[in-house]
VEXFI-165684 format. One line per 8 residues: number of its first residue (from 1); their letters; for each residue y, x, z of C-alpha. Coordinates in nm, 4 decimals, padded with zeros to 6 digits. Layout:
<bavos>
NUM = A = Y X Z | ...
</bavos>
This chain:
<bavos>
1 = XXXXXXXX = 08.4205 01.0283 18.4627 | 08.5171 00.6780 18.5268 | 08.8284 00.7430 18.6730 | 08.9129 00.9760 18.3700 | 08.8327 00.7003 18.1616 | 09.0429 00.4311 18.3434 | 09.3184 00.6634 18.3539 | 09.2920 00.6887 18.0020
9 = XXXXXXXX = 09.2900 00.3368 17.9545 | 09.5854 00.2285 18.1358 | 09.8910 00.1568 18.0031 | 10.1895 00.3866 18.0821 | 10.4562 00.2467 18.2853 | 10.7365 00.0604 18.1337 | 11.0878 00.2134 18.1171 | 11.3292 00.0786 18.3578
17 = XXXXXXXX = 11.5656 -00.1408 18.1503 | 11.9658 -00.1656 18.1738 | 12.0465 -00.5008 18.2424 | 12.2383 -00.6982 17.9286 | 12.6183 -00.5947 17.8942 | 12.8210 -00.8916 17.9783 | 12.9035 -01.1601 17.7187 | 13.2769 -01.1025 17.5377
25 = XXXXXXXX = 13.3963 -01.3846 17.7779 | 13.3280 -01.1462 18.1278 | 13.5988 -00.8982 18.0268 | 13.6723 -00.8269 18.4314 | 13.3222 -00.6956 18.3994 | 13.3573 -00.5169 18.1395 | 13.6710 -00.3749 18.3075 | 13.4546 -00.2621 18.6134
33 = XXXXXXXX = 13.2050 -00.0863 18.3933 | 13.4658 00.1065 18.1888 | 13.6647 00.2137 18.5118 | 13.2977 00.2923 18.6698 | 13.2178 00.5424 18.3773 | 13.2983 00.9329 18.4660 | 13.2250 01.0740 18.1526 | 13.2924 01.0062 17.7536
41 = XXXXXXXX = 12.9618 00.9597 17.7097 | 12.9250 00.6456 17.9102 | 13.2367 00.5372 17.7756 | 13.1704 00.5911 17.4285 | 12.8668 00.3560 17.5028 | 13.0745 00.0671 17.6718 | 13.3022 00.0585 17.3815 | 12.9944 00.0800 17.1257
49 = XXXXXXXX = 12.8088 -00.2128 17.3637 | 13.1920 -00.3698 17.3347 | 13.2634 -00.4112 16.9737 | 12.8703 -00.5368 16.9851 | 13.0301 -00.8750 17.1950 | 13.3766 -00.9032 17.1026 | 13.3461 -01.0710 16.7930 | 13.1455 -01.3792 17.0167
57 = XXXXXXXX = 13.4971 -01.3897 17.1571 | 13.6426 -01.7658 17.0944 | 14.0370 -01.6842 16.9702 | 14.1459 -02.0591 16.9221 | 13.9388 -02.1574 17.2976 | 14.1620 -01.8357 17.3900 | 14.4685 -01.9977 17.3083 | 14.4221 -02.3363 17.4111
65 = XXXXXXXX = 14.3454 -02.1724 17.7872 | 14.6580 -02.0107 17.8943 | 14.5019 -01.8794 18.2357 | 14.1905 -01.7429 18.0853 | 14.4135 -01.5760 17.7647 | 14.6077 -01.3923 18.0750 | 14.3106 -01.2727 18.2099 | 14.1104 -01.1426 17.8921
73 = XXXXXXXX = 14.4384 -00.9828 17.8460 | 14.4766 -00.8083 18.1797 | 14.1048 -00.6980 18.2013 | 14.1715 -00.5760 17.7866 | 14.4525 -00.3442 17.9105 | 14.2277 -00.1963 18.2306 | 13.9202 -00.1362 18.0017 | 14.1625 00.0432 17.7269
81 = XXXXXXXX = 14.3319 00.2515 18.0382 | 13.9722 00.3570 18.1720 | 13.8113 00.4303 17.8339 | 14.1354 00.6291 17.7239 | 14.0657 00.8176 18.0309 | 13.7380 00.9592 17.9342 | 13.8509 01.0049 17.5604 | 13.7333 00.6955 17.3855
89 = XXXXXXXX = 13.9755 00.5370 17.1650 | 13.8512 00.1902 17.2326 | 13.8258 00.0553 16.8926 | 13.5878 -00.2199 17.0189 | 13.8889 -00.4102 17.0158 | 13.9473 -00.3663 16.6898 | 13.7103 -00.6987 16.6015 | 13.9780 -00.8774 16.8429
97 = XXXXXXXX = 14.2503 -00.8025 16.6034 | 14.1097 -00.9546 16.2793 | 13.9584 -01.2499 16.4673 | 14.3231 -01.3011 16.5919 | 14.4502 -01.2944 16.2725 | 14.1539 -01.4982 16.1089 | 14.2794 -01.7967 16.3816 | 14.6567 -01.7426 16.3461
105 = XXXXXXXX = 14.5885 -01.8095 15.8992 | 14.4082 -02.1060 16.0177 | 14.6619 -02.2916 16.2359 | 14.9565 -02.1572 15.9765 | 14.7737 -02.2734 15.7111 | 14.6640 -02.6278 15.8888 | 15.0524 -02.7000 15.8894 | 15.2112 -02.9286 15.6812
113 = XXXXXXXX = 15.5857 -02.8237 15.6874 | 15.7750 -02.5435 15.8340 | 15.8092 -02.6933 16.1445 | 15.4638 -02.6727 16.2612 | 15.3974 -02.3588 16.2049 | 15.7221 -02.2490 16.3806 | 15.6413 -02.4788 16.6745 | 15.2521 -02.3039 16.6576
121 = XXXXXXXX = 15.4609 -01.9168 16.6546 | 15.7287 -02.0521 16.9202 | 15.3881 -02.1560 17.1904 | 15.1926 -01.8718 17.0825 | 15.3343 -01.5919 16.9403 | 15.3791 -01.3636 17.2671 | 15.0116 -01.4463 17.3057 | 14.9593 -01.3523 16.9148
129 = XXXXXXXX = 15.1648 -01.0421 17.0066 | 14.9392 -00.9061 17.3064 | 14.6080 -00.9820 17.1477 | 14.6905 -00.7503 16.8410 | 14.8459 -00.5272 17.0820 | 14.4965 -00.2941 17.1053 | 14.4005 00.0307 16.9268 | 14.2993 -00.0064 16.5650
137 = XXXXXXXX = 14.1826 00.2075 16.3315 | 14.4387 00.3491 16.0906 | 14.3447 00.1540 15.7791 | 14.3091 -00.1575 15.9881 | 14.6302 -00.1488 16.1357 | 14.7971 -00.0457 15.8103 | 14.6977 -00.3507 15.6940 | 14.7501 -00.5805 15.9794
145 = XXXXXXXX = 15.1090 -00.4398 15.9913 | 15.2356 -00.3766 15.6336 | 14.9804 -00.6456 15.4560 | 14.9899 -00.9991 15.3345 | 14.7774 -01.2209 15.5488 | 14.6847 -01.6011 15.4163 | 14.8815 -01.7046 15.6639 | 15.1619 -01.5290 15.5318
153 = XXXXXXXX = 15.1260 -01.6875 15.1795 | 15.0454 -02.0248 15.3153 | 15.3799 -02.0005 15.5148 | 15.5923 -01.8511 15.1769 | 15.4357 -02.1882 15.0334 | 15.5688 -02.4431 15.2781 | 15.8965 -02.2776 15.2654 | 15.9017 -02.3100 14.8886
161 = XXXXXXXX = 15.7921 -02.6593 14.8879 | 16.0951 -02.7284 15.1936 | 16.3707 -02.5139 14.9229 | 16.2253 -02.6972 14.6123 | 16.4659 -02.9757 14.5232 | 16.3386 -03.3755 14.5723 | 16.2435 -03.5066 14.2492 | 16.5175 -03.7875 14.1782
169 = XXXXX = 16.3776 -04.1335 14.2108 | 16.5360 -04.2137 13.8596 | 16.6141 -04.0851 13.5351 | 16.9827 -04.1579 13.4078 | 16.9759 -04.2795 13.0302
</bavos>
């Protein structure tokens, strides 16, 4: 009877957990779980446990760090490659995209004149290029390719303001 009772009593066992996907920043391992999955299912979780992370993922840091934008770009192709295998679109990235263009609206529209935000394009636009460069859903990419970003207008403003002529300095009588 006792033992009934403490068997009763006790608590049941607790499940074994998964241990915490890696932050946005660990994309290599994130890359080694994709390529590690052998069925959709597991890859239709990475990506889930993906677009969960990516939007911690620091664009401007991104572009400041050459090395480390290389990198988040190389282990971004491998994780697309292994998730495509098994099915999975990989929109996780998708959050990449429109925190890419958040940052690129930013620096456009921190410029003063035409020039800066050429010389901003000119250093980063390849960089620009590669990070949009991942699978988006169709409305998403509609609008990232055929849509007017603030950066856009901010940019159509500067070159107004360049093409505007100089007030004159003084009136004729």
């Amino acid at each position: 009877m006792i033992a009934i009772g403490w068997m009763a009593c006790r608590s049941a066992a607790p499940a074994p957990t998964r241990p915490a996907p890696p932050a946005a920043d660990e994309l290599d391992a994130w890359a080694d779980r994709a390529c590690a999955c052998t069925d959709a299912t597991c890859a239709d979780q990475v990506d889930r446990e993906l677009a969960a992370v990516m939007p911690e993922l620091d664009v401007a840091a991104l572009l400041a760090d050459q090395p480390r934008l290389a990198s988040v770009i190389a282990a971004r192709h491998r994780i697309v490659r292994c998730l495509w295998a098994h099915g999975t679109v990989a929109y996780g990235f998708s959050s990449l995209a429109r925190r890419t263009e958040a940052e690129v609206d930013a620096q456009v529209c921190a410029c003063r004149d035409v020039a800066c935000a050429r010389s901003f394009y000119r250093t980063h636009g390849a960089q620009i290029l590669a990070l949009l460069a991942g699978p988006l859903p169709t409305t998403e990419r509609d609008r990232l390719h055929h849509g007017e970003t603030a950066g856009d207008r901010c940019l159509a403003a500067l070159r107004a303001a360049e093409a505007a002529p100089a007030a004159p300095d003084e009136v004729a009588p």
